[in-house]
Legacy VTK file of the C-alpha trace (Angstrom):
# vtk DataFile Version 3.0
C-alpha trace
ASCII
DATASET POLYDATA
POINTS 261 float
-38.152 72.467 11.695
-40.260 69.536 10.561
-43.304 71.532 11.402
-42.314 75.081 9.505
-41.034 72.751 6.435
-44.759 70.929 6.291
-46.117 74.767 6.546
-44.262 76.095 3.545
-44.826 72.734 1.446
-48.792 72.992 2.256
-47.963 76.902 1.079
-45.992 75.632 -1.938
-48.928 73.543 -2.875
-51.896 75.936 -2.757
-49.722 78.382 -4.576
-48.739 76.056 -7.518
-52.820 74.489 -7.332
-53.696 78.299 -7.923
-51.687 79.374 -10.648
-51.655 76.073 -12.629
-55.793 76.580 -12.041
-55.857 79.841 -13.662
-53.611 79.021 -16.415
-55.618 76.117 -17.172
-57.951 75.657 -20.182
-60.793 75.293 -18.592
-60.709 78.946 -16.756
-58.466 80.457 -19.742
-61.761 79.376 -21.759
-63.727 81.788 -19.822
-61.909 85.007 -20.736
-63.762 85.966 -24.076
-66.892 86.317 -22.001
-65.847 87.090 -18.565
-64.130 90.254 -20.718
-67.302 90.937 -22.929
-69.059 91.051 -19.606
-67.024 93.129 -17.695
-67.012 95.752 -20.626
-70.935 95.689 -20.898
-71.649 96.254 -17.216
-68.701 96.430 -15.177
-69.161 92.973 -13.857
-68.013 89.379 -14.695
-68.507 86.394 -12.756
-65.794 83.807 -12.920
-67.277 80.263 -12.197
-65.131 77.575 -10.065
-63.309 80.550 -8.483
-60.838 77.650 -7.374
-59.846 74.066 -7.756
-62.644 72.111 -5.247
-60.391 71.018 -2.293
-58.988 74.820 -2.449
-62.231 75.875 -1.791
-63.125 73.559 0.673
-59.727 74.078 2.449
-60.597 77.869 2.404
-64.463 77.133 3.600
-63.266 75.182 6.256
-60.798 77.677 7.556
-63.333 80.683 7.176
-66.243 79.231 8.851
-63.656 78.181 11.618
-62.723 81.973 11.987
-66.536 82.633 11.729
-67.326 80.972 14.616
-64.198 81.904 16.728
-63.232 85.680 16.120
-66.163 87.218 13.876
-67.140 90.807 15.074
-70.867 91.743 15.086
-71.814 95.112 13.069
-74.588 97.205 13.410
-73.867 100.599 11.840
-74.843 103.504 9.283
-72.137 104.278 7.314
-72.181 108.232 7.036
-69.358 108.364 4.252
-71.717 106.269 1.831
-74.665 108.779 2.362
-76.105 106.970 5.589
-76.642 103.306 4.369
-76.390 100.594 6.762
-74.286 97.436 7.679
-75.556 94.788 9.296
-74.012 91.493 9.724
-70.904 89.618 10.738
-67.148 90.289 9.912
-63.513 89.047 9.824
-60.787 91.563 9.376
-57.371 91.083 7.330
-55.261 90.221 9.947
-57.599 87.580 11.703
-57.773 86.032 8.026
-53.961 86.276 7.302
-53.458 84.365 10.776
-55.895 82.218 10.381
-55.966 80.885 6.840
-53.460 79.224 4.541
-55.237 79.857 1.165
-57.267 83.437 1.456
-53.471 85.089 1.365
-51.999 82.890 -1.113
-54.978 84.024 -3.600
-54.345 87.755 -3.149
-50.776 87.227 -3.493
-51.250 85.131 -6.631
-49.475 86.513 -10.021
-51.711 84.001 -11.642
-54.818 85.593 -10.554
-53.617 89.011 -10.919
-52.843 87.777 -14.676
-55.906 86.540 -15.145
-57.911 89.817 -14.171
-55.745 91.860 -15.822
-56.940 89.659 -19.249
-60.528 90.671 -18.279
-60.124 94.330 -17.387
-57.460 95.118 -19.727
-54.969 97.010 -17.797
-52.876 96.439 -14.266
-54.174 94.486 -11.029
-51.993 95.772 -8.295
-52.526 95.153 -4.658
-54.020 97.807 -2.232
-51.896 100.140 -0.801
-53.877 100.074 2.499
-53.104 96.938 4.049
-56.599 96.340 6.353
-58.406 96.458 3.064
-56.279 93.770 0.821
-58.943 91.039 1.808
-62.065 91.049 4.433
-65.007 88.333 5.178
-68.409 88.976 5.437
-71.211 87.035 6.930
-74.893 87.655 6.707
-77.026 85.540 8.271
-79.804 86.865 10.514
-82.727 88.456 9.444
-82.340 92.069 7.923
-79.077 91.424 7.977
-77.631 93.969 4.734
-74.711 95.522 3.245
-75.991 98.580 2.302
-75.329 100.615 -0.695
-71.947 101.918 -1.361
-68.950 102.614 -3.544
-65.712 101.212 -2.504
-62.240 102.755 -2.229
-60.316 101.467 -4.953
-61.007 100.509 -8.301
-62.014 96.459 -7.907
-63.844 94.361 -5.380
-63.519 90.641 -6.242
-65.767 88.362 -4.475
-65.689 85.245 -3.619
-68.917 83.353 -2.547
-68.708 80.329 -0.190
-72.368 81.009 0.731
-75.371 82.138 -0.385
-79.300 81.523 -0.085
-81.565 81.595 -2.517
-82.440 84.216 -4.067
-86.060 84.992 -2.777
-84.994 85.178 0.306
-81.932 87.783 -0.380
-78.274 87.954 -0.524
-78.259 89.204 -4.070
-75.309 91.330 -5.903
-77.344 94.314 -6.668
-75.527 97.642 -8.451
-75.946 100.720 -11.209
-72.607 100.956 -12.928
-71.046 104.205 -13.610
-72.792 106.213 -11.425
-69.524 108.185 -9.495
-69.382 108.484 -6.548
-69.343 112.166 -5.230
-67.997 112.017 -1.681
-69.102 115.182 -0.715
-73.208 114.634 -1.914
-73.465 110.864 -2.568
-77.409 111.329 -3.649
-77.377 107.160 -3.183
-81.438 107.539 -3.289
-81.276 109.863 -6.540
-78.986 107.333 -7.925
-81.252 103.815 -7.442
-84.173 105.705 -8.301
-82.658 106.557 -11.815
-80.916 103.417 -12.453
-80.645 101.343 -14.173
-80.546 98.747 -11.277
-78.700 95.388 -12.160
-79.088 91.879 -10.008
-76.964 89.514 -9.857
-76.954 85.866 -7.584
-73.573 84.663 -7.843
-72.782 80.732 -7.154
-71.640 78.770 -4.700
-67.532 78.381 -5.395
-67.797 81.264 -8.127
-66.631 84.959 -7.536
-67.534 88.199 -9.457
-65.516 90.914 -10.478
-66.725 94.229 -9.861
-65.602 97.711 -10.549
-66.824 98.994 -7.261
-65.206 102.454 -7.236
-68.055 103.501 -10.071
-70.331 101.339 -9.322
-73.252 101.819 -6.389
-73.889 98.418 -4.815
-75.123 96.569 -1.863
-76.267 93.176 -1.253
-79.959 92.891 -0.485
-81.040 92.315 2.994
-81.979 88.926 4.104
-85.916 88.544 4.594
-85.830 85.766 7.247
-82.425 83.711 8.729
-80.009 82.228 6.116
-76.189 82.877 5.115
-74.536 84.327 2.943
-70.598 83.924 3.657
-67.832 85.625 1.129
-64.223 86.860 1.379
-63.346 89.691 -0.637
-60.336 90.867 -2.185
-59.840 94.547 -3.084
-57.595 95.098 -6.427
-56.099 98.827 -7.130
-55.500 100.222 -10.606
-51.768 102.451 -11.177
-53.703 106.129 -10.792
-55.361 104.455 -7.411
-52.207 103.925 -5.918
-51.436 108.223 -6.839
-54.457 109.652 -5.258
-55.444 110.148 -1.472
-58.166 108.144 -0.058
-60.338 108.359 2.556
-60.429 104.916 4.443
-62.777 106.146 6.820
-65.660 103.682 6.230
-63.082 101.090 6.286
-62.374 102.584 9.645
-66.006 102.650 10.813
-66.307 98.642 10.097
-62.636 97.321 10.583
-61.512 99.610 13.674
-59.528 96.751 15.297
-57.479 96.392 12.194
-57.154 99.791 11.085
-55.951 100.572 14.803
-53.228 97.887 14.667
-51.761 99.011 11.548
-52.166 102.800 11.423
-52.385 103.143 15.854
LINES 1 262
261 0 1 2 3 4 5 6 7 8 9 10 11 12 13 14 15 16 17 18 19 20 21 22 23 24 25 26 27 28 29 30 31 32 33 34 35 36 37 38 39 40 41 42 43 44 45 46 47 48 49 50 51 52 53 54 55 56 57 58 59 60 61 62 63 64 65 66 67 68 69 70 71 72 73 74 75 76 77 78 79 80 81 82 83 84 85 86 87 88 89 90 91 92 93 94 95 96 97 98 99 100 101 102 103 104 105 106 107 108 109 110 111 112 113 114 115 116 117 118 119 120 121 122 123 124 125 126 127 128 129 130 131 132 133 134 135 136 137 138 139 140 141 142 143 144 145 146 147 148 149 150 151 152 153 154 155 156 157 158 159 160 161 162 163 164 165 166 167 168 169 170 171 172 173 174 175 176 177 178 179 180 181 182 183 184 185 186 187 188 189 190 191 192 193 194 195 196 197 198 199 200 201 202 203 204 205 206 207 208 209 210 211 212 213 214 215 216 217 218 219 220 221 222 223 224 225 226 227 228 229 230 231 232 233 234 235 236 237 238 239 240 241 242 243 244 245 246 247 248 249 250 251 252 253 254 255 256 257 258 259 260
């Protein structure tokens, strides 16, 4: 008993560090532009994600899992119009085991709040559970993410790691180009443009509306890391309409197999 009461009050305290963190001043006084941002281009990066030791807790817990559990990728992703994946992963459940403050953050109602006051409407959680968060690790050479829509409506990443940006790792995307499932065109689409880059910071995550968006992160031109966990936000009319998870599938089989058989 001693042992599940320390649990919950470590729980209790990440929670309360969270939403006290986004209620604050400091992030509150970020809105204007993280919603100015977001409006413009269909991304907004929100800097100190977290309160310091809440991101160190989390680092410490996801390179942990890294080094433990991590599943090596090498695949082209047929659904996104061939584009590859290359590099390191943690599924949901390995995360929800594993870590006390990567949960707690997609089950805030404070951070749900607070990108609802940049997008303007409802934050909901995913309906498909191996999707709700994921980690991703690039870190050998020509290691990529290649380009892709996602799912549902948000992607909200959170950057623990990154290189500089010469050497790759890079947010890069062309916002409101839809994605047609049945003749993606992804080459048509980055030829045309226009092609915005972004290099989030260390302890900051971006907001990204990754359903319209085409994005990838740029491969990695010699060995370095780049280490995030992302979240995956739905809006009301997601949560009506059937998706295919079958990329999802193709790079989390172990998780979609233990929740779907």
């Amino acid at each position: 008993m001693p042992v599940v009461a320390t649990i919950r009050e470590s729980l209790d305290t990440i929670r309360e560090a969270i939403d006290e963190h986004f209620a604050s001043e400091a992030m509150q006084s970020q809105i204007f532009d993280l919603r100015r941002s977001y409006q413009e281009t269909d991304f907004a990066e929100v800097v100190e994600f977290t309160p310091p030791w809440v991101f160190d807790t989390a680092l410490g817990e996801v390179e942990e899992l890294f080094n433990k559990q991590a599943k090596r990728r090498d695949i082209v992703v047929a659904q996104s119009g061939h584009t590859p994946r290359k590099y390191s992963n943690l599924d949901r459940d390995a995360l929800a085991a594993g870590s006390a403050v990567v949960p707690e953050l997609f089950h805030s109602r404070g951070l749900r709040s607070y990108l609802e006051q940049i997008v303007g409407e409802t934050v909901l959680p995913v309906p498909y559970t191996p999707e709700e968060y994921i980690a991703a690790r690039l870190h050998e050479a020509g290691d990529v993410h290649g380009w892709h829509w996602d799912d549902y409506t948000w992607a909200l990443v959170w950057i623990f790691k990154i290189p500089d940006e010469t050497i790759g790792g890079s947010v890069d995307f062309i916002a409101r180009a839809p994605w047609d499932r049945e003749n993606p065109r992804v080459d048509e689409l980055v030829a045309k443009g226009p092609l915005v880059r972004r290099h989030p910071g260390v302890g900051n995550a971006y907001l990204l509306k990754a359903d319209t968006a085409l994005h990838r992160v740029a491969p990695l031109s010699e060995d370095a890391e780049r280490m995030i966990v992302c979240y995956t936000f739905a809006t009301e009319s997601d949560l009506t309409q059937p998706v295919d998870h079958s990329s999802m599938e193709d790079l989390y089989p172990e998780a979609h197999e233990r929740h779907f058989g």
